[in-house]
N, C-alpha and C positions, 0 to 999 in steps of 0.2 A: 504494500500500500504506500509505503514511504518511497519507494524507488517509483511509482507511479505519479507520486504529487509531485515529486521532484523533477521529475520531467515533463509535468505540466506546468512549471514553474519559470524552468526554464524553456520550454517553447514560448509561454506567454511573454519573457523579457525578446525575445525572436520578433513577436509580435506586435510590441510597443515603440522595439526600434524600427522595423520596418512602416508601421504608421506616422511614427516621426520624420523620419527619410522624405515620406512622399508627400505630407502637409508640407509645403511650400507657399507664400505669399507671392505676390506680382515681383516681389523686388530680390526675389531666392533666400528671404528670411524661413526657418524652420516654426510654424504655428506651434502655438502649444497646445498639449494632450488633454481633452479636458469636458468638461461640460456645465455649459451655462443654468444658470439656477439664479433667477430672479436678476436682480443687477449686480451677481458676483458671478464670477468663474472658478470652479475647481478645478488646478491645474496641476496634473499627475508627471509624473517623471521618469520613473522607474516601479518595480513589484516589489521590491522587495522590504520587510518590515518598519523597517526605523525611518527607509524614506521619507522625508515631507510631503504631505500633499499640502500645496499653497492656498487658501485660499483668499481671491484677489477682487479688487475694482474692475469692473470694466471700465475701458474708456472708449466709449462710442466713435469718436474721433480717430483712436489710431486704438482698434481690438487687440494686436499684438504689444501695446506698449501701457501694462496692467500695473497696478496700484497693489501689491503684495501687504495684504490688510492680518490673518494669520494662520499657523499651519497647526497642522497634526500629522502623527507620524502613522504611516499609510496599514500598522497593523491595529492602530483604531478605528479608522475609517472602515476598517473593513469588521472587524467585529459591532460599531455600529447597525452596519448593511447585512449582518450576516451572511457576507459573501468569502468565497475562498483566493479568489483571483482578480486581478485588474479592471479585468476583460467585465467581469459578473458585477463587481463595482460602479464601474462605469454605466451598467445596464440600470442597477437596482436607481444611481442617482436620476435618469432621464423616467423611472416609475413613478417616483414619488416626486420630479418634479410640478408633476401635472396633476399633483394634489393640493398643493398651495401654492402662494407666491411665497419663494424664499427670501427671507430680508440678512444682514450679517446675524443682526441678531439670533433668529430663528436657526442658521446654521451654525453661529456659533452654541448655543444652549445643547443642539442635534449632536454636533459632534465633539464637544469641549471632554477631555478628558475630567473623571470623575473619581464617585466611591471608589468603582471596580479596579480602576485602574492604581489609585490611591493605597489599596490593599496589595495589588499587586506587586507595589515596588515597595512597600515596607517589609513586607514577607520574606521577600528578598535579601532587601537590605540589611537589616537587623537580624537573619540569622546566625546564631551564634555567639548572639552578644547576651549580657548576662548584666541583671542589676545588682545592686548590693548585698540583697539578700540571694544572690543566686538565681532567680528566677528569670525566663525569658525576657529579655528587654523590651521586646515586642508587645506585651500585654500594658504596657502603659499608654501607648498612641493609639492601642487598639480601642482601651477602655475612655480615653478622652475622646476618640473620635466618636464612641455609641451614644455620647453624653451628648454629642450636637443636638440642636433643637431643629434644625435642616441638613440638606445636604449639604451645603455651603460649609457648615461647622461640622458637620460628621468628616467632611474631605481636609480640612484644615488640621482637625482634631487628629485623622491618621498621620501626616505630613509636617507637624508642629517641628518635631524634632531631627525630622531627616538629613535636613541643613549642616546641623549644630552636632551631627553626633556622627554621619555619614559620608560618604565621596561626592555629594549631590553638592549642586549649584540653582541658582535662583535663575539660571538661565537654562539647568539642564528642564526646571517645570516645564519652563515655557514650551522649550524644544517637544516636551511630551503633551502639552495641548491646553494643560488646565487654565483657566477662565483667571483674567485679568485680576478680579478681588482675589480669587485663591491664592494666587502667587503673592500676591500685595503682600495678605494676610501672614502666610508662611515668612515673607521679608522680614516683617516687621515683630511678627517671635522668634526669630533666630538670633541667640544670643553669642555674638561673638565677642569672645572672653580679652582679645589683645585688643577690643578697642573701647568697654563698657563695664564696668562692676552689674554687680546682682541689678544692685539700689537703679542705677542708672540705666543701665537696661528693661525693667519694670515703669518708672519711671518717662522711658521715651514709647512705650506703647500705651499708656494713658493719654500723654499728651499727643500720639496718633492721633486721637477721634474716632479711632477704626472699631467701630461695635462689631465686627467679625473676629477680629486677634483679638479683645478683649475678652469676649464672651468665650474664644478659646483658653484662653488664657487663665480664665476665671474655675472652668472647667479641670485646667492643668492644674493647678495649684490643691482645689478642691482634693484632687485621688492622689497629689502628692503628699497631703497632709493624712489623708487616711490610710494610704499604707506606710505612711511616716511613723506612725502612732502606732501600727500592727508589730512593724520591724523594732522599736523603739522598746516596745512592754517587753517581746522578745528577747530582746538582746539583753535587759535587765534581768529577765529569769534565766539566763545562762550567764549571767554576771559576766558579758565580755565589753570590758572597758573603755576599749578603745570604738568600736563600735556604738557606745552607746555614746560619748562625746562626739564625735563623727555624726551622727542623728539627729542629736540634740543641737549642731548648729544648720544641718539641713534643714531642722524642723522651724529652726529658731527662722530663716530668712527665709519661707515661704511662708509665715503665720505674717512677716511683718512685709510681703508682697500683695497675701491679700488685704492687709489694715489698708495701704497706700492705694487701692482700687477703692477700694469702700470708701473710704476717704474724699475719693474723687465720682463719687455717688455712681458708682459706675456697677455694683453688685446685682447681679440678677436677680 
C-alpha cells in the first residue's frame, strides 16, 4: 500500500510540473497553480507536506502579479479537504467553491491551523521531557489548554509553553498556519528568561491588553498553583529538603503573578 501511494505521489509531482510547464502567459511568464475562491487565489507549488500553499490577493489588473496575504503548509490543506493528493485538492476546492463566496476571512477560519494541529506538535515536542515531580511535561499544556473557555484559549492553552521550553519559533507558528491572535497570544506568554525577570515578564502581559494571553495565563498559573501545593505537601511527607524550598519559591512567584493580574482586575 505504501509502495502504491508513493508512486502516486510521485506521479502526481510529474503532474504538477508538467501543468506548470504548459501554463504560460502572452509574455512566457509560468501562471500559477491554483484556484480562484472569491477575491483570493490558492496558489499551490509542489505535493509535498510542509509545502506552503499561498494564499493570495488577486489583482485584476495584472492576475499573475498577486498580493501573498497567508499560507498553510499543504499537509493541512489537505487534511482540511480530506483529500490525499494535489490533484483531489484542487478538485474538492472548485466543490465547495460554489457553495459560498469565499472572503480571507472565511478561508482563513476554513483552513487556519488549530486544536488538532496544536496537539499535534506538542505530543511531539514535549516527548520525553519530565517535570519536577517526574511526571510527563506534557500534561501541563495539555490540562491549561482543556481549561480554555474556546478554541482560541484551548489552542493557546496547548502552545503556551512551546516557545519557552522547545526548538519552536514564533515564526515556525506562522509557517504552520495558526491564526494571527494565536501566535500574538503565544508571543506574548513566552517568557524569555535573558531579557525579562518573572515580575516583569507577568507584568508586560497585563499591560498587553491581550484578554487571550491573559485569560491563558490566568489558567497557567491556576494548575501551576495546584499541582504546586500536590508536589509541595508531598515532598514535606518525605521530608526532602531541598525540594521542598525549590516549591516553596515556585509557589511563592506564581501566588504573587496571580495577586499582580487580580490587581489589575483582570481575574476571570
Amino acid at each position: 500500500m505504501l509502495d502504491v501511494l508513493y508512486s502516486d505521489v510521485n506521479y502526481e509531482k510529474i503532474q504538477v510540473r508538467a501543468l506548470a510547464d504548459e501554463a504560460l502567459d502572452d509574455e512566457g511568464r509560468h501562471a500559477p497553480l491554483g484556484v480562484v475562491m472569491g477575491d483570493m487565489f490558492v496558489h499551490f507549488t509542489e505535493s509535498d507536506p510542509m509545502t506552503p500553499v499561498w494564499f493570495v490577493k488577486l489583482n485584476l489588473e495584472s492576475p499573475l502579479d498577486t498580493i501573498p496575504v497567508f499560507q498553510i503548509p499543504m499537509r493541512t490543506v489537505k487534511r482540511r479537504l480530506k483529500v490525499i493528493t494535489l490533484m483531489d485538492a484542487m478538485s474538492k476546492l472548485l466543490e465547495i467553491n460554489e457553495e459560498k463566496h469565499w472572503t480571507e476571512e472565511l478561508l482563513r477560519d476554513f483552513f487556519a491551523a488549530g486544536i488538532d494541529e496544536a496537539l499535534e506538535i506538542i505530543t511531539y515536542e514535549f516527548r520525553g521531557q519530565k517535570d519536577i515531580d517526574g511526571n510527563p511535561a506534557i500534561l501541563h499544556p495539555l490540562t491549561v489548554g482543556l481549561m480554555g473557555a474556546n478554541d482560541n484559549e484551548k489552542t493557546v492553552g496547548f502552545l503556551h509553553d512551546l516557545i519557552e521550553d522547545c526548538d519552536w519559533s514564533i515564526e515556525d507558528l506562522q509557517t504552520e498556519g495558526f491564526l494571527d491572535e494565536v501566535v500574538e497570544a503565544v508571543d506574548i506568554l513566552t517568557h524569555r528568561k535573558d531579557e525579562d525577570s518573572y515580575d516583569e515578564y507577568v507584568s508586560k502581559i497585563i499591560h498587553s491588553g491581550n484578554r487571550l494571553a491573559i485569560n491563558v495565563k490566568l489558567n497557567d498559573l491556576h494548575h501551576n498553583l495546584q499541582r504546586g501545593k500536590v508536589s509541595y505537601e508531598a515532598a514535606v511527607a518525605s521530608n526532602d529538603a531541598a525540594k521542598i524550598k525549590e516549591l516553596k519559591r515556585i509557589n511563592a512567584k506564581h501566588e504573587k503573578a496571580l495577586e499582580m493580574i487580580k490587581n489589575a482586575e483582570y481575574e476571570q
